[in-house]
C-alpha positions in Angstrom: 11.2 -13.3 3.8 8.7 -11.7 1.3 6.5 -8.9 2.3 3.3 -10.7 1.3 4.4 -13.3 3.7 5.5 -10.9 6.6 2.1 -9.4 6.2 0.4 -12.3 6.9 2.7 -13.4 9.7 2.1 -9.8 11.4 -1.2 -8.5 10.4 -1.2 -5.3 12.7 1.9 -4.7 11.7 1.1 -1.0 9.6 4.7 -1.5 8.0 4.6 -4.9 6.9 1.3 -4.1 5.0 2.7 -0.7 3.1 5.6 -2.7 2.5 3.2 -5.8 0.7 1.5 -3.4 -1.2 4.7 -1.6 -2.5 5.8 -5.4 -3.9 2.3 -5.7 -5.0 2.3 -2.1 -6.7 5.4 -3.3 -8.5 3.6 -6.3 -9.8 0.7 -4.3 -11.2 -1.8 -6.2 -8.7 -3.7 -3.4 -8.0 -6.5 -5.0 -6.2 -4.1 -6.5 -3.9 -2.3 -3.1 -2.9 -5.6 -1.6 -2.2 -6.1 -4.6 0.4 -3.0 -4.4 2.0 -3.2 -0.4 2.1 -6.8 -0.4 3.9 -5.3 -2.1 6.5 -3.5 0.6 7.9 -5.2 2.5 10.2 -2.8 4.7 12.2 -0.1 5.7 10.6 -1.8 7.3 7.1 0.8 10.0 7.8 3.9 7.9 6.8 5.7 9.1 3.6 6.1 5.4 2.8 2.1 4.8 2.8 1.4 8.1 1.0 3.6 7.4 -1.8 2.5 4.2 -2.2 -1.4 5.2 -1.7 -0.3 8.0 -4.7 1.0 5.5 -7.1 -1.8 3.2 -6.5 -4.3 6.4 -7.2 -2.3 6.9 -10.7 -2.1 3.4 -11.5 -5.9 3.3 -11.2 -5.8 6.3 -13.3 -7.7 8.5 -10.5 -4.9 10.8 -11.2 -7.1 14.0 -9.1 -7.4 11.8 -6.1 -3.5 10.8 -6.5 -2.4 14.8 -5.9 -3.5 14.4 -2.5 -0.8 11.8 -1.4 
């Protein structure tokens, strides 16, 4: 089942939605990342969403706001 799909099936689910916006990341939809990362509240402190909040940061080109994930 695709992320984008598990994300909408679970919406609280914190995983599913750094998960969707890794697959969206690697599609270049940048916009779509950012949605799917701003709906995780709780767990900020994963590896998984700080990586994917850094490469988001550089693909937007904010590359000083990117050091801090």
């Amino acid at each position: 089942m695709c992320s984008k799909r598990l994300s909408r099936l679970y919406p609280q689910s914190e995983i599913a939605n750094i998960n969707a916006a890794t697959a969206a990341l690697s599609r270049n939809e940048l916009v779509s990342a950012e949605r799917y990362l701003d709906m995780v509240n709780s767990n900020k402190n994963l590896p998984e969403y700080n990586n994917a909040m850094g490469i988001l940061m550089l693909m937007k080109g904010d590359y000083e706001s990117s050091r801090k994930y």
